[in-house]
N, C-alpha and C positions, 0 to 999 in steps of 0.2 A: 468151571474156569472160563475168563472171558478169551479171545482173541486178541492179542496184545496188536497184530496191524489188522491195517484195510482190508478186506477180505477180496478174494482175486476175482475176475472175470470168468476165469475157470470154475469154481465153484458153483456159479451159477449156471453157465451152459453147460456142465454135467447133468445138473439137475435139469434142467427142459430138455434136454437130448434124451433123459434115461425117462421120467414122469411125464414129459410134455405140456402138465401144469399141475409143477408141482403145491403152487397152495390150493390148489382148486379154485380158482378166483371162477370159473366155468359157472361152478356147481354148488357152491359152498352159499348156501343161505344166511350166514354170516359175513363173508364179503359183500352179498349183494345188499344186506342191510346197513352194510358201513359203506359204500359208497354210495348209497342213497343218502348216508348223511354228510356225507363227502360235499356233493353237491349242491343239496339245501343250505349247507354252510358258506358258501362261494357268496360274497358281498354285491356281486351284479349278475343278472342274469345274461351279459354280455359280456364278453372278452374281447379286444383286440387281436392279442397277441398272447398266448399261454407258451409255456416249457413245461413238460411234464417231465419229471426225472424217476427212471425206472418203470419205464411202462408196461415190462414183463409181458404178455400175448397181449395187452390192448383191448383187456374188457372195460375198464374204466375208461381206456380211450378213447375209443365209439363213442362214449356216452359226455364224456367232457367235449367232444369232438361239437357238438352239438349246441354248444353254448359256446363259442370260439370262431372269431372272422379268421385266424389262423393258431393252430395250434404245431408246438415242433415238441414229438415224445422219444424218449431216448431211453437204451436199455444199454447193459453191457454185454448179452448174449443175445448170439449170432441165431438163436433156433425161436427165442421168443420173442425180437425183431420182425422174422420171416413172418410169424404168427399174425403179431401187430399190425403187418403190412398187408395180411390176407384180410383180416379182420374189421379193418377201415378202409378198403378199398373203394369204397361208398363214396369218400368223403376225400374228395383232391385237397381241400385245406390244409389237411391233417399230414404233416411229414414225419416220418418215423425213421430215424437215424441209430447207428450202434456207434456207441460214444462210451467213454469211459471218466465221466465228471471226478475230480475238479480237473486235471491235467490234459480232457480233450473237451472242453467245454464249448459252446457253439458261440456263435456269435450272434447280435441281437440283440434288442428291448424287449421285454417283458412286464405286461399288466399282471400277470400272473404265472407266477411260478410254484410248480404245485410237488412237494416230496414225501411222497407216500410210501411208506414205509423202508425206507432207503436212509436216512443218516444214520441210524444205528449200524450200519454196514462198515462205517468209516472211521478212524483212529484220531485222535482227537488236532494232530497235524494236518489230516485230509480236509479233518471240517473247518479248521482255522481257512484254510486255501480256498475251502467251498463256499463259504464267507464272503472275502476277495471277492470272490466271483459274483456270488448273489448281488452285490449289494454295485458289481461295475454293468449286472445283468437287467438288473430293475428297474423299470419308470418311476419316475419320483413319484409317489403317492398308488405306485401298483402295490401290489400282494402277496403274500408268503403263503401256505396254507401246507401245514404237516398234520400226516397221519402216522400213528404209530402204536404196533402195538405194545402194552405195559406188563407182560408175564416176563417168564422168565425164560435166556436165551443165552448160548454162548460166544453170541456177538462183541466184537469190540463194545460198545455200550448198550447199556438200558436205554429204551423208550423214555424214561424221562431223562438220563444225563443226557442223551443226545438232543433231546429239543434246549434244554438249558444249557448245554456250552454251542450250540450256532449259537442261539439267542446273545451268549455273550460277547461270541464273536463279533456277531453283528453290530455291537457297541450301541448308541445313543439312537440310529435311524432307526431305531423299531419299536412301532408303536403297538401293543397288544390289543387287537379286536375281540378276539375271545381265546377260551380256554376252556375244550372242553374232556368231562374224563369220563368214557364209558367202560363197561365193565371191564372189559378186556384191551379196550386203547384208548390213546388222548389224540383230541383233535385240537390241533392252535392256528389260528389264523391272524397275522399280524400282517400290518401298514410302515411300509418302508419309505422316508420321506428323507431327500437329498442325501441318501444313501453314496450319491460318487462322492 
């Protein structure tokens, strides 16, 4: 049975208070092989301005950190924030804030906003909002880029409703650059053009 709301804050800082990392994003030879395609998928090897949404300890973040004149990554727990904050401490560009999108969303342009594995998270009212948001968030001709995995979960949505009702949210400004579907997730990356 799916989660009929949003799922809480709480939720997740249970989970890194009690595991510390709970998907293994550390360890797992399967994260580190999905965000290596994470990043070969990225349309420039430069960024201005990135939003990372759900940076969870900021293993991907270090590494998107990298490719970014300034990047700002956001979690809703307070323990895998701290993480992220140790974890990129290398990198002064990199701002790491505990935010809870779409209702504390940050301010700012964005070449790339990047949501990895986080809108299945949200009830299909959040992502309407989340929407709103992306599209008052984005540079005209910036970047969307979702990761998600496609099994099965008792999240408010599937990995694929949830990339297809943003996407519809998002209405006309969204242009699809690709669409991809690996075994166990899909990766899409679209072009947002006069999105305000």
């Amino acid at each position: 049975m799916r989660r009929e709301h949003s799922i809480a804050p709480e939720y997740f800082e249970a989970l890194y208070k009690d595991k510390g990392d709970p998907w293994e994003f550390e360890t797992s030879p399967y994260e580190a092989a999905k965000y290596d395609e994470t990043l070969a998928a990225l349309p420039k090897e430069r960024f201005e301005s990135a939003l990372e949404v759900g940076c969870a300890n900021g293993v991907l973040t270090a590494r998107l950190g990298g490719r970014c004149d300034a990047l700002l990554a956001l979690d809703v727990s307070e323990t895998a924030v701290a993480a992220a904050r140790q974890r990129c401490a290398d990198q002064p560009h990199v701002r790491i804030e505990q935010r809870r999108l779409p209702e504390d969303a940050p301010a700012g342009t964005f070449d790339l906003i990047l949501l990895s594995e986080v809108v299945y998270y949200w009830d299909s009212a959040d992502i309407v909002r989340l929407a709103a948001y992306v599209r008052s968030a984005a540079a005209s001709g910036g970047y969307v880029m979702l990761v998600h995995w496609i099994g099965e979960t008792d999240y408010p949505k599937s990995g694929d409703d949830a990339v297809a009702e943003l996407h519809a949210a998002l209405g006309p400004c969204v242009t699809v650059v690709r669409s991809d579907r690996h075994e166990a997730y899909r990766l899409d990356l679209w072009r947002l053009e006069d999105a305000r």
